[in-house]
C-alpha positions as CSV (number, residue, x, y, z in Angstrom):
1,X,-8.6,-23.0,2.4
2,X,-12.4,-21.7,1.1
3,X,-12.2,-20.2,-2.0
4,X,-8.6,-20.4,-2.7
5,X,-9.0,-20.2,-6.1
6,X,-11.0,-17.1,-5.8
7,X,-8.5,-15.3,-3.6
8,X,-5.3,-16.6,-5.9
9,X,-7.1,-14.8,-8.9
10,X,-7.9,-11.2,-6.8
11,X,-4.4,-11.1,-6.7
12,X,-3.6,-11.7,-10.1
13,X,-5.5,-9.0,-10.9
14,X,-3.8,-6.4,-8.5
15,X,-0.5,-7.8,-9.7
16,X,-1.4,-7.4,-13.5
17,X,-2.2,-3.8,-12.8
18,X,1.2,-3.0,-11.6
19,X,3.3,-5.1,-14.0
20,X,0.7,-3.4,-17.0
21,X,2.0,0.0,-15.9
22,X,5.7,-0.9,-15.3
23,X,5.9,-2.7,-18.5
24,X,4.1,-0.3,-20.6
25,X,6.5,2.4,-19.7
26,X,9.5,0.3,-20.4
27,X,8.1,-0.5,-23.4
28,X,8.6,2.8,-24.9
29,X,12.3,3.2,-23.5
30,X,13.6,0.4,-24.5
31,X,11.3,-1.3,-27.2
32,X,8.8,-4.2,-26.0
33,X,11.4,-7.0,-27.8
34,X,13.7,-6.3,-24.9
35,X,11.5,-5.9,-22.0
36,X,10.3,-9.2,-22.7
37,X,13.2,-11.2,-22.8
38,X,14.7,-9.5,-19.7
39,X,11.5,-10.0,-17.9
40,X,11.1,-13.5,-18.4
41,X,14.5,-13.9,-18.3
42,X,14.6,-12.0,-14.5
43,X,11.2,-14.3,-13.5
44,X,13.3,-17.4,-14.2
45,X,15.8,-16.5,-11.8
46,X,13.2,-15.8,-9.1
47,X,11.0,-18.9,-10.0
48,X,14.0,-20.9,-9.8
49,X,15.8,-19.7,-6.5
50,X,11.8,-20.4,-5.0
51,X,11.7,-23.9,-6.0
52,X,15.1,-24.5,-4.9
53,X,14.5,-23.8,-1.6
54,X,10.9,-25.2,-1.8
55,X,11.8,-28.5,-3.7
56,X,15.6,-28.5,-3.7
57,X,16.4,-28.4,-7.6
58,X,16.7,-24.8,-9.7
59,X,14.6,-26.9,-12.3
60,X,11.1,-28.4,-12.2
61,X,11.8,-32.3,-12.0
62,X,8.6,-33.6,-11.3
63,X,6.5,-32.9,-14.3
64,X,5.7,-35.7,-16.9
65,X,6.7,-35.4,-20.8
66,X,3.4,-34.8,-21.3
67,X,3.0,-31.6,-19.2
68,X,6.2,-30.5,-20.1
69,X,4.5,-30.3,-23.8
70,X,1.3,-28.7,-22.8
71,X,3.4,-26.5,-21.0
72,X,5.7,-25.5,-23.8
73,X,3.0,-25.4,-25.8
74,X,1.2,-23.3,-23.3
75,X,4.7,-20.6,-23.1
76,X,4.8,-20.6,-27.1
77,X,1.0,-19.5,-27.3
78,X,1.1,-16.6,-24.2
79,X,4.4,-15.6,-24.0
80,X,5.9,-15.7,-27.2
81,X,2.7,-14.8,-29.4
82,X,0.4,-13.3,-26.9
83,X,2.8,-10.9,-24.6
84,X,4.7,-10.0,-28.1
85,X,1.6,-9.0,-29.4
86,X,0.5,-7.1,-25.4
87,X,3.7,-5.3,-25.2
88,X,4.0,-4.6,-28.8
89,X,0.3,-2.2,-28.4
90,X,2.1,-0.7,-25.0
91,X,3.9,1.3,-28.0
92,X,0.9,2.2,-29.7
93,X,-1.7,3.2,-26.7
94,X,-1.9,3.7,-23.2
95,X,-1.8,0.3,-20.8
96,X,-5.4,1.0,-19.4
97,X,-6.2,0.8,-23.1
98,X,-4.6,-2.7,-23.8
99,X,-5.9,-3.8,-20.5
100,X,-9.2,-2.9,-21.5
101,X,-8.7,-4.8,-24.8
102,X,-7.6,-7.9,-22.6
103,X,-10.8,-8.4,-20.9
104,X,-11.3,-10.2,-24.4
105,X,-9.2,-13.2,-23.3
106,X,-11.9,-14.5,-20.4
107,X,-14.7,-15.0,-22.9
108,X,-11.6,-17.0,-25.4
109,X,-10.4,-18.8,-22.9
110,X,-14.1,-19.8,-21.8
111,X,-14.6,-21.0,-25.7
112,X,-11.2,-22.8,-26.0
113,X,-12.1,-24.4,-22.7
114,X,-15.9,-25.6,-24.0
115,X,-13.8,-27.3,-26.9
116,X,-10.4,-28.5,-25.1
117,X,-11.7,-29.1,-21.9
118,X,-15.3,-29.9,-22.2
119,X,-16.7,-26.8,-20.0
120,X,-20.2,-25.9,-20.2
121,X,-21.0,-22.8,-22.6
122,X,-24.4,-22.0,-22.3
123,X,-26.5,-19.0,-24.0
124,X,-25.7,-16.7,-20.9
125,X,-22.0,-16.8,-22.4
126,X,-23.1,-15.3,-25.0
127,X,-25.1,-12.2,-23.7
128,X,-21.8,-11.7,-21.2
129,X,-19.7,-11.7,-24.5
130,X,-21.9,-9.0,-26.2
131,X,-21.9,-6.4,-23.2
132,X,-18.1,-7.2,-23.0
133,X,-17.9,-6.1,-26.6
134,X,-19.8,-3.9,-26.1
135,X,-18.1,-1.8,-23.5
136,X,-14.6,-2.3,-25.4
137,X,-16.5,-0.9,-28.5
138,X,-17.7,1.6,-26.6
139,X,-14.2,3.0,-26.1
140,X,-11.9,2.2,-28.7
141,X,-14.9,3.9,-31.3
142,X,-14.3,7.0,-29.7
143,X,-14.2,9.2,-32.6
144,X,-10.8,11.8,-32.6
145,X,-11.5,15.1,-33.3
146,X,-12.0,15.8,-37.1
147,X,-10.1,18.3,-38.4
148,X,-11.0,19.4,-42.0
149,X,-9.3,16.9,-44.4
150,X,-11.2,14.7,-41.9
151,X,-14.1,15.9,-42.6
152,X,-13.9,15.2,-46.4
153,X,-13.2,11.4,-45.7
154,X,-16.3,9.3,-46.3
155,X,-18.3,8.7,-43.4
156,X,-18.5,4.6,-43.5
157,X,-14.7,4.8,-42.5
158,X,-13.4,3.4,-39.8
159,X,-12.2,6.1,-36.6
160,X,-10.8,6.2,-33.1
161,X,-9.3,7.6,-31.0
162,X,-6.6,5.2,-30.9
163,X,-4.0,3.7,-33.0
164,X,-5.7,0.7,-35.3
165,X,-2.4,-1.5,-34.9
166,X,-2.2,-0.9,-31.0
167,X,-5.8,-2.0,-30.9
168,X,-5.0,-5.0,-32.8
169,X,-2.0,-5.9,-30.9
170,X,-3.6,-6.1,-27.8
171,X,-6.3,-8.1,-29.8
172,X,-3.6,-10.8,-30.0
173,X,-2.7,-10.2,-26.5
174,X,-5.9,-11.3,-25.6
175,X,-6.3,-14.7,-27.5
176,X,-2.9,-15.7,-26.2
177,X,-3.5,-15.2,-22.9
178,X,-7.4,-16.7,-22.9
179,X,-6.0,-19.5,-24.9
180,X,-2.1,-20.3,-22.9
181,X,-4.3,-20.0,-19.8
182,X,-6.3,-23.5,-20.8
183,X,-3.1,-25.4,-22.5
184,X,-1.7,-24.7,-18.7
185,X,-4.5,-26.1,-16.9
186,X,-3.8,-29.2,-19.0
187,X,-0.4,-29.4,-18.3
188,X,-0.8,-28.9,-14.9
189,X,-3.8,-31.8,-14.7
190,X,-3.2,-35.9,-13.7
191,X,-4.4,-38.2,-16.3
192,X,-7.3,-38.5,-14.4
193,X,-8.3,-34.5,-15.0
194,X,-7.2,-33.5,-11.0
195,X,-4.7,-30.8,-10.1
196,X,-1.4,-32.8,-9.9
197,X,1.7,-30.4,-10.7
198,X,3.1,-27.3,-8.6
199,X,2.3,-23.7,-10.7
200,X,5.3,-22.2,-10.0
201,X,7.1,-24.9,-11.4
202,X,4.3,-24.9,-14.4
203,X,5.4,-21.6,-14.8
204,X,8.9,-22.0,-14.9
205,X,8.4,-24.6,-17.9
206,X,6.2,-21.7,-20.0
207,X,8.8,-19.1,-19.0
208,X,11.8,-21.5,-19.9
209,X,9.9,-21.8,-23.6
210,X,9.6,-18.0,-24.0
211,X,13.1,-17.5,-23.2
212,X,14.1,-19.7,-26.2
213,X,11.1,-17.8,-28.0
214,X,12.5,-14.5,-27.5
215,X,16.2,-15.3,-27.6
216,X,15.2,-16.5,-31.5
217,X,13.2,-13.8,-32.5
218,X,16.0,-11.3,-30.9
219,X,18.8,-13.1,-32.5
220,X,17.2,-13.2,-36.0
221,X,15.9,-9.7,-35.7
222,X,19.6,-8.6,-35.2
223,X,18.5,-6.9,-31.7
224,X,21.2,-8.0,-30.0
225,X,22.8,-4.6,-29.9
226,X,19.7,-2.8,-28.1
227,X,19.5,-5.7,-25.6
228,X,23.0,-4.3,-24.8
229,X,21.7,-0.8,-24.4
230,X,18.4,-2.0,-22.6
231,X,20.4,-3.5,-20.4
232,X,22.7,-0.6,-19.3
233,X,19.2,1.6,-18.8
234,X,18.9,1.7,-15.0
235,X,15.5,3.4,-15.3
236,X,13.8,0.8,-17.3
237,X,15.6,-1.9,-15.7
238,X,14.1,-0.5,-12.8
239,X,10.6,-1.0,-14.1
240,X,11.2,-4.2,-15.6
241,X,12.6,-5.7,-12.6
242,X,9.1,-4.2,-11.1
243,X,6.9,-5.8,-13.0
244,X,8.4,-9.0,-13.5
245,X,8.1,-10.1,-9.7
246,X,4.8,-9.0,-9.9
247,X,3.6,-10.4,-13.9
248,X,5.3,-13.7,-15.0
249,X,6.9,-14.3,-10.9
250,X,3.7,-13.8,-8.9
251,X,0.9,-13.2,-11.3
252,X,1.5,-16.3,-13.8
253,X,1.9,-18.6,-11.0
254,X,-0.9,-16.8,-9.2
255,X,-3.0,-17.5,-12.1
256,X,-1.8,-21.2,-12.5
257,X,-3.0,-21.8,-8.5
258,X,-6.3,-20.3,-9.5
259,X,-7.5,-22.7,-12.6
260,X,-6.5,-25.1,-10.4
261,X,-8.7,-24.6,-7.3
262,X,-11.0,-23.5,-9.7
263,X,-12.8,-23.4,-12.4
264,X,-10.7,-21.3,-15.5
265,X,-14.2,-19.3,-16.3
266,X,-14.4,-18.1,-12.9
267,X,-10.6,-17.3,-12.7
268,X,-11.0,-15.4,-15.5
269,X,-13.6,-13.2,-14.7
270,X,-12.1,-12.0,-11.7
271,X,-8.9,-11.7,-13.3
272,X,-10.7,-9.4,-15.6
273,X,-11.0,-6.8,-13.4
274,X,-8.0,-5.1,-14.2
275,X,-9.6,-2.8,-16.8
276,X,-10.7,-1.0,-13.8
277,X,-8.6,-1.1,-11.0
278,X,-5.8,0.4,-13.2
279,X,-7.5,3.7,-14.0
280,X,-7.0,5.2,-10.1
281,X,-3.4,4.9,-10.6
282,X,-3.5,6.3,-14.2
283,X,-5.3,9.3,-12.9
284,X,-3.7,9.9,-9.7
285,X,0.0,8.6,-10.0
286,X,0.7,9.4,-13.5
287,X,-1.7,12.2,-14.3
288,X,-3.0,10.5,-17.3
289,X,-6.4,11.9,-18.7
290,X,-9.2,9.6,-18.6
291,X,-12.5,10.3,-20.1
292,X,-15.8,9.3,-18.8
293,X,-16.2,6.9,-21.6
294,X,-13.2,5.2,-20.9
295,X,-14.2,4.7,-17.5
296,X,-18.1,3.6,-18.2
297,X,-16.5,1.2,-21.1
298,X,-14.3,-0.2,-19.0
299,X,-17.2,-1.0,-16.3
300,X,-19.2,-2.2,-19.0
301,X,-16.6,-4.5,-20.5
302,X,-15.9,-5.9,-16.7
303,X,-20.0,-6.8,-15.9
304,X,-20.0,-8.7,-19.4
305,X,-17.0,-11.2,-18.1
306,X,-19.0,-11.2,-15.0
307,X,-22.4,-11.8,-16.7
308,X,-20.3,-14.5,-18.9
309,X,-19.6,-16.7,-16.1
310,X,-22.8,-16.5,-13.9
């Protein structure tokens, strides 16, 4: 099919939109620790009944050692460190901020990929990666409104309108993503540096290393106890359940089909896109407020991935 690759990552980028907002409004019912591990841990259950009827086994068999440990490696780096760090901002600011934020991880995964993978980088990468941070600037600069103590602070200090940590958090969401997305394309790749393995079962493997990520972190945070309660919440279950068909089900394996009918820049860029198709249904479905800034920013910061890639 033309331009599979192409379609695969559209999609990704309407499913992303939905499972930003589901997740982000979990995240501050039940705490972004649990609504990770019972995502990942509901996507395994749908990944697996879809390859048993596809391939016949709950498990993926066919992979190699070796793309069973880019793979892992591949789960460790954007599930475990990157979504942590995604759904830990979801507390902090709004999803359509932390989405804009995320537009980040096209130009990272473009750099990781000039030095893992040998794809070119040229100067025109650069000038996408300026307007990109430009438009993200743009935004998150957006002084609050001063109030007198504010006034008194010195003027080199550093403002906005939303929280520094959140910010930052989605920061690391970014790099995990930009960066998991290339250790899967070479997990998925023959020796020979051709598409070889099936995504969803690619994506099983990363999800399978999250679990064990998560179920760790949970167990030595001494969350066990609001698991419990997470659980029992029919409302965020709800919303979990939500966005994991459409994040790490559809739009992780999605994402995998992509890189490998096409290149990961190109992916990426479309991918990108979220930034703006997620501020209709801020506005209009949950009556968020969103300023003209945000909306030029996020414009901005979507023609720099574009301009990265041309």
């Amino acid at each position: 099919m033309p331009h599979l690759g192409e379609f695969a990552s559209l999609l990704v980028a309407l499913f992303w939109t939905i499972t930003a907002l589901s997740f982000s409004r979990a995240s501050r019912i039940i705490g972004s620790l649990q609504v990770n591990w019972l995502r990942l841990v509901l996507a395994f259950v749908f990944l697996g009944i879809l390859l048993l009827f596809r391939t016949g086994s709950f498990f993926p068999v066919e992979n190699s050692t070796t793309s069973w440990l880019w793979l892992s490696l591949s789960g460790l780096v954007g599930f475990v460190i990157g979504d942590f760090c995604l759904f830990l901002s979801y507390e902090y600011i709004s999803a359509r901020i932390s989405m804009l934020i995320m537009a980040l991880a096209p130009p990272i995964a473009a750099v990781t990929g000039y030095f893992i993978l040998d794809e070119k980088f040229t100067g025109m990468n650069l000038v996408g990666m300026l307007i990109t941070l430009l438009g993200i600037a743009f935004v998150v600069l957006d002084k609050p409104a001063e109030d007198e103590s504010e006034a008194e602070q010195p003027k080199h200090t550093f403002k906005s309108a939303y929280s520094v940590p959140g910010l930052l958090f989605a920061f690391g969401g970014a790099a995990g993503q930009g960066v998991g997305l290339v250790l899967s394309k070479l997990g998925m790749q023959s020796e020979a540096g051709m598409p070889q393995y099936d995504p969803f079962a690619s994506t099983e493997i990363r999800i399978i290393t999250g679990i064990i990520g998560f179920t760790l972190i949970i167990v030595f945070a001494g969350r066990l106890g609001n698991l419990k309660k997470a659980i029992k919440n029919r409302s965020a279950m709800s919303l979990v359940t939500l966005g994991s068909i459409f994040g790490p089900f559809l739009g992780v394996s999605f994402s995998l089909l992509a890189v490998q009918y096409t290149s990961t820049g190109i992916a990426s860029t479309i991918m990108a896109i979220v930034p703006v198709l997620i501020i209709p249904p801020s506005i209009f479905l949950f009556k968020e407020k969103v300023t003209k800034r945000e909306i030029i920013g996020a414009v901005l910061a979507v023609c720099g991935v574009a301009l990265f890639f041309i």
